[in-house]
Residue frames as a rotation matrix with the C-alpha (Angstrom) as fourth column:
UNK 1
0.579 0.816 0.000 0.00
0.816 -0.579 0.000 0.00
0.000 0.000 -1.000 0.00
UNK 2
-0.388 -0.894 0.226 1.54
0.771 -0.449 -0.452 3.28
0.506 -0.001 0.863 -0.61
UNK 3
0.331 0.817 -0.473 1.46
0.935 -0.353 0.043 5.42
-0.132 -0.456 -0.880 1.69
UNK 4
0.212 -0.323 0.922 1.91
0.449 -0.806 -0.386 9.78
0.868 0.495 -0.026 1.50
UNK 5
-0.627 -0.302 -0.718 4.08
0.776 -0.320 -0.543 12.06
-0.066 -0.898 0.436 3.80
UNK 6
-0.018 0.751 -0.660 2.25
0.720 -0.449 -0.530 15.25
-0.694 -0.484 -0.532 4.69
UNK 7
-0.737 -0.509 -0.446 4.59
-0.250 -0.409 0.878 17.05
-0.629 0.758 0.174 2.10
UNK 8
-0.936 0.272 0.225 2.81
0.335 0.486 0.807 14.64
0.110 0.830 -0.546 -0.78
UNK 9
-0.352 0.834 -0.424 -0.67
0.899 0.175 -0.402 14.90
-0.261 -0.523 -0.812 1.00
UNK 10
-0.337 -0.149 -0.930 -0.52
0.343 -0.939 0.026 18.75
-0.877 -0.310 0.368 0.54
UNK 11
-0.835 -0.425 -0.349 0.73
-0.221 -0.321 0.921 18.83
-0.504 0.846 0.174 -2.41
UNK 12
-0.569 0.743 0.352 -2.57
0.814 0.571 0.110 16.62
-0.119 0.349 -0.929 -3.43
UNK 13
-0.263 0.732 -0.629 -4.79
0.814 -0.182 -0.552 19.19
-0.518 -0.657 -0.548 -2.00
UNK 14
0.037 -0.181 -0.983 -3.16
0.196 -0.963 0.185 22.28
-0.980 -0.199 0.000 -3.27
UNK 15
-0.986 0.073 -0.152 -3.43
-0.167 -0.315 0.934 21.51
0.020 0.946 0.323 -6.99
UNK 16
-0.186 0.982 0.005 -7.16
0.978 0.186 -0.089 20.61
-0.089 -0.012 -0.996 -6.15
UNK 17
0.447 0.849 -0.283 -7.66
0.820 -0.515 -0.248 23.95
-0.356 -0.121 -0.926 -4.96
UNK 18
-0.304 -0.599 -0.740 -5.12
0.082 -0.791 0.606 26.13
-0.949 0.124 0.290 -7.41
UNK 19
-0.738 -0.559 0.379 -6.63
0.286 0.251 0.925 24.64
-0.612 0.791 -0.025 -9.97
UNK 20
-0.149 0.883 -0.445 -8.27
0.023 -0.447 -0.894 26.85
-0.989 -0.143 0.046 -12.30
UNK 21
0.659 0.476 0.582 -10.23
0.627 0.080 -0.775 27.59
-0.416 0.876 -0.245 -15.96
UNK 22
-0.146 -0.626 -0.766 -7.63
0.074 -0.779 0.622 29.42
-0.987 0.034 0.160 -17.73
UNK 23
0.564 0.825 0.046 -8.49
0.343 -0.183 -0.921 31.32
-0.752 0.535 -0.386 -20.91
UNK 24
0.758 -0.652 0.012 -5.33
-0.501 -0.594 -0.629 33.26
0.418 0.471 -0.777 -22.50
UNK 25
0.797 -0.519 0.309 -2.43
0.425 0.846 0.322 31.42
-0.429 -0.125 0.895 -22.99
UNK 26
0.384 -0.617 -0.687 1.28
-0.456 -0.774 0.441 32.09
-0.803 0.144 -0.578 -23.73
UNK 27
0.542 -0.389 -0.745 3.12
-0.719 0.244 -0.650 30.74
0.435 0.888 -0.148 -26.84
UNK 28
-0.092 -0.771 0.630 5.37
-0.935 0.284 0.211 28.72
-0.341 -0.570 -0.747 -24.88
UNK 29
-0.024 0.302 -0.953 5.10
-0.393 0.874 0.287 24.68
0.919 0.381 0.098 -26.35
UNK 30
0.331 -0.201 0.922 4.45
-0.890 0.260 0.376 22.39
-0.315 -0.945 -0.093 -23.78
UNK 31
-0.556 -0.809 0.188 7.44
-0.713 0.581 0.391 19.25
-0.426 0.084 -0.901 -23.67
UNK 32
-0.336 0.492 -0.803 6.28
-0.546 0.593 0.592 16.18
0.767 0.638 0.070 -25.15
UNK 33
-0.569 -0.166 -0.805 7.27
0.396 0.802 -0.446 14.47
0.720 -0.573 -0.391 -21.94
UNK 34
-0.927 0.311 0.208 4.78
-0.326 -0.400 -0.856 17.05
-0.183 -0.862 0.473 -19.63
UNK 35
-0.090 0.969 -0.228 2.08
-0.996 -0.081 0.047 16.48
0.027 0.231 0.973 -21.90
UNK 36
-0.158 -0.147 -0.977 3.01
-0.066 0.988 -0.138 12.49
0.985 0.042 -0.166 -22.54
UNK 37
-0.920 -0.102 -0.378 2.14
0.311 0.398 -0.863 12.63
0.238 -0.912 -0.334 -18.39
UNK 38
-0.484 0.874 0.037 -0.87
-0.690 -0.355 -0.631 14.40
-0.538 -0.331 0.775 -18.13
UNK 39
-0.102 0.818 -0.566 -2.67
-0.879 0.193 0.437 12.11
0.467 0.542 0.699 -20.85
UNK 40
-0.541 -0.245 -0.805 -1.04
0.044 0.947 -0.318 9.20
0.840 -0.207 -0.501 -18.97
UNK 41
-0.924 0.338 0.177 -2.66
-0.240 -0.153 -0.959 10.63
-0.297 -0.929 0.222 -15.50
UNK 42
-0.214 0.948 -0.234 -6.13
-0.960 -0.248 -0.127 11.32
-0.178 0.197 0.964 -17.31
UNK 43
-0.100 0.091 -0.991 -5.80
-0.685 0.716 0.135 7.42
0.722 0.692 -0.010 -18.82
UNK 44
-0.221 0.394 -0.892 -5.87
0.962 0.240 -0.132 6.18
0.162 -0.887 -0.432 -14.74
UNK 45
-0.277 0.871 0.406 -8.97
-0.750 -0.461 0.475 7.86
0.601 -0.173 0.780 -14.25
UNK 46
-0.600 0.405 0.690 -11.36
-0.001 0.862 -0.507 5.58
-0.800 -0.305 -0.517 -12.17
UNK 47
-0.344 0.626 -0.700 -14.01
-0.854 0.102 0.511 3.99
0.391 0.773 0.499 -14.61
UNK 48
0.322 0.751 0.577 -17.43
-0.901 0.430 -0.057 2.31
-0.292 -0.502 0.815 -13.93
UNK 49
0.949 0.248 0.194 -16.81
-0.035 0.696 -0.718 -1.55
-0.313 0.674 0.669 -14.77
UNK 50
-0.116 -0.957 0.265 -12.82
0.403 0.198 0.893 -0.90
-0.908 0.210 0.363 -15.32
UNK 51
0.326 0.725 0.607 -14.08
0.595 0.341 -0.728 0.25
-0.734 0.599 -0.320 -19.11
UNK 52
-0.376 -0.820 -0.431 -12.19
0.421 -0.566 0.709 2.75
-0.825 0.085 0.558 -19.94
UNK 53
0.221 0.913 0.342 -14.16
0.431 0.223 -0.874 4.74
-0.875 0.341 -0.344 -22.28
UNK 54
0.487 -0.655 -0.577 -11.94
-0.204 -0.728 0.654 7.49
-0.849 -0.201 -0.488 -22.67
UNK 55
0.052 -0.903 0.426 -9.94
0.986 0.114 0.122 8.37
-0.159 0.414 0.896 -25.68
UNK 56
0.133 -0.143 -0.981 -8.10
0.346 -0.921 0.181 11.54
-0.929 -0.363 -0.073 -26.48
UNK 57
0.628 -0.129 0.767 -7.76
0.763 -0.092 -0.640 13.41
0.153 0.987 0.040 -29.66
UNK 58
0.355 -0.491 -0.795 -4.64
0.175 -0.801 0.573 15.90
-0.918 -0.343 -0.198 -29.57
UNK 59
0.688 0.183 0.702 -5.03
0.702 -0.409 -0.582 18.57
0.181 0.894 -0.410 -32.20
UNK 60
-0.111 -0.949 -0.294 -1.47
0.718 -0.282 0.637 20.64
-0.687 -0.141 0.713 -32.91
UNK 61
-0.608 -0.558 0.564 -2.69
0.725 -0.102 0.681 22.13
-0.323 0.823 0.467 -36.13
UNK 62
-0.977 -0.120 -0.177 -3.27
0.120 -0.993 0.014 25.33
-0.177 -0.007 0.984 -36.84
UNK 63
-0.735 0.583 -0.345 -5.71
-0.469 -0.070 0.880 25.16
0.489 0.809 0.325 -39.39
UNK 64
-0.275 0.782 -0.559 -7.88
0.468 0.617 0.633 22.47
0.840 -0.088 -0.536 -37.47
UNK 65
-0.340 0.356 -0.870 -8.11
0.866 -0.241 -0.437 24.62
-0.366 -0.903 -0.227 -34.30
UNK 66
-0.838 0.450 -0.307 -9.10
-0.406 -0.892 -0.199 27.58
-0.363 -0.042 0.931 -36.19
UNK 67
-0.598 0.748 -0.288 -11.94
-0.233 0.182 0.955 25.38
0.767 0.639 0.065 -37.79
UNK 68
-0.417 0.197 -0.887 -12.72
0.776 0.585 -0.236 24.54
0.473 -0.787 -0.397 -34.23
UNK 69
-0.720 -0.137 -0.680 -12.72
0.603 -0.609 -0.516 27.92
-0.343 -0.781 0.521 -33.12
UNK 70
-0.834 0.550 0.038 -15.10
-0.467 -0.741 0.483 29.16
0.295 0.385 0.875 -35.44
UNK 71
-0.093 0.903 -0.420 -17.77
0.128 0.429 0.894 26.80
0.987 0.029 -0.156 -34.26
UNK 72
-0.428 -0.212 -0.878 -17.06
0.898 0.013 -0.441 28.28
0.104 -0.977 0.185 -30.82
UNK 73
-1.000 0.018 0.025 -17.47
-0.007 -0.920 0.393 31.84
0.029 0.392 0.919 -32.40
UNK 74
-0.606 0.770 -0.199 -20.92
-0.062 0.204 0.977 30.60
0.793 0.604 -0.076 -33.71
UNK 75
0.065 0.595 -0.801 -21.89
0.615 0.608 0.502 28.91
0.786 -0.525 -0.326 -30.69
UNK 76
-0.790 -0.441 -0.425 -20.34
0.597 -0.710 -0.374 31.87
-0.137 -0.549 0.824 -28.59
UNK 77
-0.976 0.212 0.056 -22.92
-0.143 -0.808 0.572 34.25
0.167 0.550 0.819 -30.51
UNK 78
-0.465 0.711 -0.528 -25.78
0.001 0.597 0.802 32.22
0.885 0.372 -0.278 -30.01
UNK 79
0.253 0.571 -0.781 -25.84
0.859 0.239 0.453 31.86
0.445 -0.786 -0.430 -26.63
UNK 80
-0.806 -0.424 -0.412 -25.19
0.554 -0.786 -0.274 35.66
-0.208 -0.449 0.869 -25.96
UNK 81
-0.445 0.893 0.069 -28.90
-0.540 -0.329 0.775 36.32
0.715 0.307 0.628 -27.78
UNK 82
0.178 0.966 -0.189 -30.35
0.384 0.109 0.917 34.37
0.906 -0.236 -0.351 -25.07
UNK 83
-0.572 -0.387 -0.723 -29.23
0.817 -0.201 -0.540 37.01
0.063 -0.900 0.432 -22.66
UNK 84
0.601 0.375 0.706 -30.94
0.515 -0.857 0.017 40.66
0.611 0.353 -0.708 -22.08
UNK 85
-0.401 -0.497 0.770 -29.23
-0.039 -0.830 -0.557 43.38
0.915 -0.253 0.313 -21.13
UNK 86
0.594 -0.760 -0.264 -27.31
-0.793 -0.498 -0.350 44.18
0.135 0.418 -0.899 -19.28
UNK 87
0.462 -0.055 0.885 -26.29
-0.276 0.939 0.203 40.50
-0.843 -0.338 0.418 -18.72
UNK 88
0.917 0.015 0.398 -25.65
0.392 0.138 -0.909 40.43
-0.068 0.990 0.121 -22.57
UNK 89
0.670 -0.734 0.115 -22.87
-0.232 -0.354 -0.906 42.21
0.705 0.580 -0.407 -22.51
UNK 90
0.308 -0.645 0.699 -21.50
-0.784 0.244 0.571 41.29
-0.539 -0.724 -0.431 -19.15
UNK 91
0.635 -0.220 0.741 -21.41
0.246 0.966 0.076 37.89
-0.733 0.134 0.667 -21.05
UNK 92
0.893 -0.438 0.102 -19.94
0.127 0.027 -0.992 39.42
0.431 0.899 0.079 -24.47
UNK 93
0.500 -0.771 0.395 -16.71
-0.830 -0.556 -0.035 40.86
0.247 -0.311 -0.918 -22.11
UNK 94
0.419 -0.455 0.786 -16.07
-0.486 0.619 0.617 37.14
-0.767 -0.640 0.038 -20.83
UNK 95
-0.033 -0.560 -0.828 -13.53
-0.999 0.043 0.011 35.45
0.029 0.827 -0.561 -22.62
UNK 96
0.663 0.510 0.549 -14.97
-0.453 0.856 -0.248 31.78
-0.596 -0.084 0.798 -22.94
UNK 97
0.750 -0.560 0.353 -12.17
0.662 0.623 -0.417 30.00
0.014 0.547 0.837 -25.30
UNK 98
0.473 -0.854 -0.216 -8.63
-0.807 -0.519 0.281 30.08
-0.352 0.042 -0.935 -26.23
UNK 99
0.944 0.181 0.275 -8.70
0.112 0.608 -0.786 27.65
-0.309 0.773 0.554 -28.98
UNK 100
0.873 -0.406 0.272 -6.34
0.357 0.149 -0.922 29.06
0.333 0.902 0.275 -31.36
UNK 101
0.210 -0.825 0.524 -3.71
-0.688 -0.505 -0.520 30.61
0.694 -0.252 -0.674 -28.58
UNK 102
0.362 -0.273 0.892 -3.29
-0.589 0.675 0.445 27.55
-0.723 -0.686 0.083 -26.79
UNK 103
-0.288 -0.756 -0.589 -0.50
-0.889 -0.017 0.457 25.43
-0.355 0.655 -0.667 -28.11
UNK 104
-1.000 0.031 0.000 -2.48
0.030 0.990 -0.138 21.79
-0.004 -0.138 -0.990 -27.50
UNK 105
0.110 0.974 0.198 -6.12
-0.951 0.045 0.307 20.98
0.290 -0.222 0.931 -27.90
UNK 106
-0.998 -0.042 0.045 -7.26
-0.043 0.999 -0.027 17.93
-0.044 -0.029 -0.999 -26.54
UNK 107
-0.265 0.794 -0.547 -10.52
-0.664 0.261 0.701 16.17
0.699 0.549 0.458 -27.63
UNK 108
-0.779 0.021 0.627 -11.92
-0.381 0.778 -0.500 13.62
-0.498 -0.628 -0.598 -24.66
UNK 109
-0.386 0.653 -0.652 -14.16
-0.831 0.062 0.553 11.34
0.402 0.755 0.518 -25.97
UNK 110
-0.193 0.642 0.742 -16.58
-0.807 0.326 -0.492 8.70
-0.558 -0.694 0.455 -24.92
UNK 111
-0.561 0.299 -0.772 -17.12
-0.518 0.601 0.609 5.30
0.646 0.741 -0.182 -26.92
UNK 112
-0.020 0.647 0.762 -20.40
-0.915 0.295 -0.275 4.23
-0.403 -0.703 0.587 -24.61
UNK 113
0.836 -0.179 -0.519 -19.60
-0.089 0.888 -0.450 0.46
0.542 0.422 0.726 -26.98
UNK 114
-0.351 -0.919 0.181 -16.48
-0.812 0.203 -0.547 -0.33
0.465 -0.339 -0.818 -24.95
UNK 115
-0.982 -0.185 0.048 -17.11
-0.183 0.839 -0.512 -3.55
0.054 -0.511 -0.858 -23.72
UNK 116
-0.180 0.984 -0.011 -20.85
-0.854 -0.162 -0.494 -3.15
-0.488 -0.079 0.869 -24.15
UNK 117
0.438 0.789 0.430 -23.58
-0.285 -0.332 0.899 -4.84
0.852 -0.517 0.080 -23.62
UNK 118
0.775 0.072 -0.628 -22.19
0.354 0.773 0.526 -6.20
0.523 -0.630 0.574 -20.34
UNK 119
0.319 -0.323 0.891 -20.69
-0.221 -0.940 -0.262 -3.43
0.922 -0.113 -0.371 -18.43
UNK 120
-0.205 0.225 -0.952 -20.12
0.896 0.435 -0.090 -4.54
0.394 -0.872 -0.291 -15.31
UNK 121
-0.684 -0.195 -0.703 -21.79
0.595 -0.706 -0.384 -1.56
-0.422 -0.681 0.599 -12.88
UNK 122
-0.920 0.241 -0.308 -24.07
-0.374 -0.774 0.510 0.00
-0.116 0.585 0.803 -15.96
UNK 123
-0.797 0.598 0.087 -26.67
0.563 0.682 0.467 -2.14
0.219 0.421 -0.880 -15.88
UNK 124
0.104 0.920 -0.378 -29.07
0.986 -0.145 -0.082 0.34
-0.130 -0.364 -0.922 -14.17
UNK 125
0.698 -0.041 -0.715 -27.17
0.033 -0.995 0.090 3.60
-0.716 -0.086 -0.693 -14.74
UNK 126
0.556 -0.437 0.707 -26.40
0.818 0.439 -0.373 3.87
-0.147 0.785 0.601 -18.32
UNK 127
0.970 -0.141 0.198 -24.70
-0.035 -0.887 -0.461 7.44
0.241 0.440 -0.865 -18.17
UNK 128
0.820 -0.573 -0.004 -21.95
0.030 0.037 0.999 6.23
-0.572 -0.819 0.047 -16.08
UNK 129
0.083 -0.785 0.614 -19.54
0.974 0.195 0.117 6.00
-0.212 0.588 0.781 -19.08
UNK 130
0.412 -0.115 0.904 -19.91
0.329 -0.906 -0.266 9.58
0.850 0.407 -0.335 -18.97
UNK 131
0.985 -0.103 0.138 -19.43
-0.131 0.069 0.989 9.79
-0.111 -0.992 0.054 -15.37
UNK 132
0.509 -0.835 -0.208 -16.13
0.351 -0.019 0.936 8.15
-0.786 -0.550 0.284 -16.09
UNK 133
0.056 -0.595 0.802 -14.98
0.962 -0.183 -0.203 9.87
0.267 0.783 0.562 -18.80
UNK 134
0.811 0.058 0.582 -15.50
-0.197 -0.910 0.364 13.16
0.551 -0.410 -0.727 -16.44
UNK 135
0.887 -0.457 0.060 -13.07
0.031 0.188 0.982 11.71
-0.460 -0.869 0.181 -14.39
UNK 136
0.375 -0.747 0.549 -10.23
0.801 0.560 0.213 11.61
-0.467 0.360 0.808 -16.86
UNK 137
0.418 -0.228 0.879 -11.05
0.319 -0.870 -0.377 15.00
0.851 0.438 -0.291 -17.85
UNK 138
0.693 -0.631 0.349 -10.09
-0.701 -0.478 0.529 16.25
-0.167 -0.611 -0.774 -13.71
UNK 139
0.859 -0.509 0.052 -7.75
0.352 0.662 0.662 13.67
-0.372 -0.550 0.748 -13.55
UNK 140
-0.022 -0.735 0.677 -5.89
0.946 -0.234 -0.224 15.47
0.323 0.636 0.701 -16.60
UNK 141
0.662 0.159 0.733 -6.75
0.062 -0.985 0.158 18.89
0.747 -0.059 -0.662 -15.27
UNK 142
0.980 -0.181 0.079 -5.32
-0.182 -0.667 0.723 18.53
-0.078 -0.723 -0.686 -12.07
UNK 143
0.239 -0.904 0.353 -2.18
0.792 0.392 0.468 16.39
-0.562 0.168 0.810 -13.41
UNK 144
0.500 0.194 0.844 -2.13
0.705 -0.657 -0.267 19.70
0.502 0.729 -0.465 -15.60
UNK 145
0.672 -0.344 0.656 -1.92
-0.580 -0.795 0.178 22.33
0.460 -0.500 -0.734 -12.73
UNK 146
0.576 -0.751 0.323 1.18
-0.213 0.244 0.946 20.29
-0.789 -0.614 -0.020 -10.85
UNK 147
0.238 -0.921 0.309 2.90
0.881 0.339 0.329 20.63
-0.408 0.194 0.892 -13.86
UNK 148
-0.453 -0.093 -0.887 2.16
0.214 -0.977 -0.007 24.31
-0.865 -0.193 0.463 -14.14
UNK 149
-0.899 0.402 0.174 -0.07
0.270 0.195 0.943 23.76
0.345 0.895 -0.284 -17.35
UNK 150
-0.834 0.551 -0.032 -2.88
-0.418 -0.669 -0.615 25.58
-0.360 -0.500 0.788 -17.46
UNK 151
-0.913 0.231 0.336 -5.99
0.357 0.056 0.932 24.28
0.197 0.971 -0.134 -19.28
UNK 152
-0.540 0.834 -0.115 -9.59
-0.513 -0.434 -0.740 25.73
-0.667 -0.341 0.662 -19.87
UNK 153
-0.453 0.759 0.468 -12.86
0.804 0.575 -0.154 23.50
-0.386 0.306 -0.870 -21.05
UNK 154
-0.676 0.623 -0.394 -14.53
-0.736 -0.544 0.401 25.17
0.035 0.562 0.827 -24.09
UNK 155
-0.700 0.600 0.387 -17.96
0.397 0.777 -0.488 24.04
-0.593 -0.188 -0.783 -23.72
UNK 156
0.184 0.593 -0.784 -19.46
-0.277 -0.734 -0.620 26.33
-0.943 0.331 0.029 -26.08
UNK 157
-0.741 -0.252 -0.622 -19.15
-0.612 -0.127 0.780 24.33
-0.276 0.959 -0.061 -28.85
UNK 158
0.295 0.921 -0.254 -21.55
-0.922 0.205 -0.328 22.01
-0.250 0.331 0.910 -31.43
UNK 159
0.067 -0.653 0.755 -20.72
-0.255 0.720 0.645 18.47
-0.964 -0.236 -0.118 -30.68
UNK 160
0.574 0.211 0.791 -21.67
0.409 0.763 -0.500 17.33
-0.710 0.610 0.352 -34.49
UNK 161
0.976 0.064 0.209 -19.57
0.218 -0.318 -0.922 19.45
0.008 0.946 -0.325 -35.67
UNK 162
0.193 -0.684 0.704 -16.64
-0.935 0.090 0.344 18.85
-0.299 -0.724 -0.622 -33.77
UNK 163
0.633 0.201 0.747 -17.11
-0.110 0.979 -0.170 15.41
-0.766 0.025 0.642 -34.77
UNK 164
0.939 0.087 0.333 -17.29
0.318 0.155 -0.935 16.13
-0.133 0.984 0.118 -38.40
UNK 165
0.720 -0.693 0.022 -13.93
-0.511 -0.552 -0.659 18.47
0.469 0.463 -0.752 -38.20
UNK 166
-0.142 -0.800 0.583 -11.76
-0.920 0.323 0.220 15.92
-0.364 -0.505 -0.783 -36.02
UNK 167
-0.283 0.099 -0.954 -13.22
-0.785 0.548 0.289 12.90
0.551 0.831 -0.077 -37.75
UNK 168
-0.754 0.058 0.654 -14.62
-0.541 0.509 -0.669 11.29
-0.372 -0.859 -0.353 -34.78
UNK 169
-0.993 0.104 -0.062 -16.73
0.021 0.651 0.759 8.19
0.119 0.752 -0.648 -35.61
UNK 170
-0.182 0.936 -0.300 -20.90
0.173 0.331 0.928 8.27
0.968 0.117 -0.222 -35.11
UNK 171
0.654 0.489 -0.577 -20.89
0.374 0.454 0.809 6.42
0.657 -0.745 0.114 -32.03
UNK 172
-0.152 -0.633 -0.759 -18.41
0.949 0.120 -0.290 7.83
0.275 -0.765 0.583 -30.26
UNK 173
0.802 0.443 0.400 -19.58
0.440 -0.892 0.106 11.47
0.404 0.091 -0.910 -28.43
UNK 174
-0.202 -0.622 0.756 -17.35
0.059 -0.778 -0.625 14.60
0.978 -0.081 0.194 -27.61
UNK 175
0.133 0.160 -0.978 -17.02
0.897 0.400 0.187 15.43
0.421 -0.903 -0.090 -24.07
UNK 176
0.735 -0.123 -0.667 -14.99
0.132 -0.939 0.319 17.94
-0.665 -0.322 -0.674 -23.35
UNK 177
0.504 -0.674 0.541 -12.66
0.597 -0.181 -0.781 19.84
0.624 0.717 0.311 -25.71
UNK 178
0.319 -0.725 -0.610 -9.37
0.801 -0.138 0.583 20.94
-0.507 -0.674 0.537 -23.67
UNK 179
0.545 -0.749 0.378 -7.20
-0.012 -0.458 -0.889 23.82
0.838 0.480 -0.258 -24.40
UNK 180
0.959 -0.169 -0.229 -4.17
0.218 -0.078 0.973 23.65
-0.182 -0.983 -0.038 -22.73
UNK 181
0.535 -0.565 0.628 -1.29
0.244 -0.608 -0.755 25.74
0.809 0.557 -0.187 -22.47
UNK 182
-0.558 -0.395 -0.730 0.89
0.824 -0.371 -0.428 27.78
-0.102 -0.840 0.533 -19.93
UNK 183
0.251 0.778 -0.576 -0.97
0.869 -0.444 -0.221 30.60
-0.427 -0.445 -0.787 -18.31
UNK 184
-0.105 -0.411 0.906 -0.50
0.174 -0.904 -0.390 34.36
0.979 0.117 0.166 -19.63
UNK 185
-0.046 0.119 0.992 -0.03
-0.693 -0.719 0.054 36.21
0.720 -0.685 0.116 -16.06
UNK 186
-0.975 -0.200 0.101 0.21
-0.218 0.743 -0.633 32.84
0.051 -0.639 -0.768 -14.10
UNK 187
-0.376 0.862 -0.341 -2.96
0.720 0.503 0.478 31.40
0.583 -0.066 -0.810 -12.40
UNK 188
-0.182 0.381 0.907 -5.25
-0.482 -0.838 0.255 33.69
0.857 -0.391 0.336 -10.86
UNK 189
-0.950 0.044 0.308 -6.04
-0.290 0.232 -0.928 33.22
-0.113 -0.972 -0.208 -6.96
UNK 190
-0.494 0.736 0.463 -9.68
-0.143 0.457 -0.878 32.36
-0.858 -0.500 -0.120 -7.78
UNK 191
-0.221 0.323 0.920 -11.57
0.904 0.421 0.070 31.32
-0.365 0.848 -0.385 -10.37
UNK 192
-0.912 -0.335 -0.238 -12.35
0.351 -0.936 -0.028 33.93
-0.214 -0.109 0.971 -13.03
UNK 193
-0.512 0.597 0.618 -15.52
0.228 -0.600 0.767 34.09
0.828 0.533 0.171 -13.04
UNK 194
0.294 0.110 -0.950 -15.85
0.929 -0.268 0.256 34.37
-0.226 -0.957 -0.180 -9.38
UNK 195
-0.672 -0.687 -0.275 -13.29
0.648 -0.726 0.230 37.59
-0.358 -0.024 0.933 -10.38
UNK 196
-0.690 0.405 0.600 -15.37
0.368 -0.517 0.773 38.85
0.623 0.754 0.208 -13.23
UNK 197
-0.693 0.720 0.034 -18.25
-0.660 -0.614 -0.432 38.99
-0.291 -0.322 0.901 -10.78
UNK 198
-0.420 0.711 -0.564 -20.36
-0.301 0.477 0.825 36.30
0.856 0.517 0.014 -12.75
UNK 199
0.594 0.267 -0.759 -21.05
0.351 0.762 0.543 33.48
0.724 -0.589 0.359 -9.93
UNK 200
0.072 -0.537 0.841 -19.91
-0.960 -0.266 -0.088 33.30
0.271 -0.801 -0.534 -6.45
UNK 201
-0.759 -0.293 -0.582 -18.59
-0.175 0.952 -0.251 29.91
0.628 -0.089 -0.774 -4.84
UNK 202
0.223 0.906 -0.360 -21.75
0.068 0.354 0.933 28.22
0.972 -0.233 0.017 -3.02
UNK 203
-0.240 -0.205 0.949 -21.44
-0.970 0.081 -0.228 27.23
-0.030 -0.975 -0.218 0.87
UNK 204
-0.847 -0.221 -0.484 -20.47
-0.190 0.975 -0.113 23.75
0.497 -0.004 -0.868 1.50
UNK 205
-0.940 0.329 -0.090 -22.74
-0.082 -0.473 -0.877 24.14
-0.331 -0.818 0.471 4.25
UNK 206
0.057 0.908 -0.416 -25.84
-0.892 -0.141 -0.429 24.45
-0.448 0.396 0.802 2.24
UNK 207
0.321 0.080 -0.944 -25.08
-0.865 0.430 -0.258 21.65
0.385 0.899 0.207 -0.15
UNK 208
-0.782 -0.620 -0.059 -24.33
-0.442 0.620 -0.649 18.97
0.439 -0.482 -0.759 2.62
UNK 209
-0.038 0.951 -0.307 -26.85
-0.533 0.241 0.811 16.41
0.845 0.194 0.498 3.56
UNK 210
-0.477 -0.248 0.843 -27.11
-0.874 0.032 -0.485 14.69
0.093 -0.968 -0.233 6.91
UNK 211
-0.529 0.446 0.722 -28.69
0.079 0.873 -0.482 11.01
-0.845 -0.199 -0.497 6.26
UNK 212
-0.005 0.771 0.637 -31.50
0.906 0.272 -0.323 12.51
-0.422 0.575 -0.700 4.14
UNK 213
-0.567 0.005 0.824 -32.07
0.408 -0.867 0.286 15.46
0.716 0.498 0.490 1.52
UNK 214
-0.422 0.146 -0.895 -33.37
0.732 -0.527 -0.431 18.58
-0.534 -0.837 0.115 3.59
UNK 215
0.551 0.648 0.525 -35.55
0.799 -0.592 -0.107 21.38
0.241 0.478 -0.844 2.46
UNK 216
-0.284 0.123 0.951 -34.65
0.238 -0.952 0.194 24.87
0.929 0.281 0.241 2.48
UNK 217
0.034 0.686 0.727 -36.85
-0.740 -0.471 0.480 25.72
0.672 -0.554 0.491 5.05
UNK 218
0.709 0.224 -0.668 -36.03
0.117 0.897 0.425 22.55
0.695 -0.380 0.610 6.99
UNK 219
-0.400 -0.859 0.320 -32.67
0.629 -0.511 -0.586 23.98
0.667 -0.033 0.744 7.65
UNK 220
-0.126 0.437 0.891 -34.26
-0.153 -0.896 0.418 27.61
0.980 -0.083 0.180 8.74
């Protein structure tokens, strides 16, 4: 069994909570060997059934991340009409990608046929191959920030068309598309949209359950 000194323990803790959405990125390449560890972290993920759904697509080329980025553009635009003012523009000021200034994209992907039909663990909860393909996305995030690698999750984008421009097959769906990169200006002390003002971090407090779910007004 291995076990961690307090040093290691820390260290665990402290890329949990340094680790953040980073948008703007410097030029810098990242090694083969930093990145050749993060995919290796993200690849022991846990996974429902052992199943490993998980595969990665890492996009280097120019041309394919700007075809990437325009369906971000698109999809960027879209959901800024279903704001009103003055919300609309708070949203147009956030910078939501960093596609084409990040030196790496990664593609996570899902192939919900991996071992299928006979999952062990899925039989009653068929999303779980998403479930663990979320896990491979922190597992690379935080294996990310302890090697000072920033990355930020463009979710603003149109999976079928993603598909079509990375050649992903049918059956297999898009998760999350990665940019990762080294930070412009380092990492910020809190998330930025906590900075911007958007969202504030919840209370644990509120979102803890004691045996059973609790009302509102149970609480009180």
């Amino acid at each position: 069994m291995v076990s961690f000194t307090e040093e290691e323990r820390s260290a665990v803790y402290e890329a949990i909570y340094a680790r953040r959405d980073i948008r703007r990125f410097r030029d810098d390449p990242i090694p083969e060997d930093v990145l050749e560890r993060i995919v290796r972290a993200a690849h022991h993920a846990p996974s429902v059934g052992f199943s490993q759904p998980w595969d990665f697509v890492v996009v280097r080329d120019e041309e394919t991340k700007a075809e990437v980025a325009e369906i971000a553009d698109r999809a960027i635009a879209a959901a800024r009409e279903g704001y009103a003012e003055p919300t609309r523009s708070e949203f147009a000021a956030l910078k939501l990608e960093g596609i084409r200034e990040s030196p790496v994209n990664v593609c996570v992907t899902c192939d919900p046929t991996r071992d299928a039909p006979h999952v062990l663990g899925r039989s009653s909860m068929k999303r779980t191959d998403v479930y663990s393909t979320c896990l491979a996305v922190q597992n690379l995030w935080l294996a990310a920030r302890a090697e000072g690698v920033g990355v930020g999750w463009v979710s603003v984008l149109y999976p079928y068309e993603l598909q079509e421009v990375l050649g992903i097959p049918p059956h297999i769906k898009p998760i999350a598309y990665l940019c990762l990169g080294y930070p412009e200006g380092g990492f910020p002390e809190e998330p930025v949209l906590q900075q911007e003002g958007w969202r504030e971090r919840l209370d644990l407090e509120r979102l803890v359950h004691d045996e059973r779910w609790e009302s509102d007004r149970d609480r009180s």
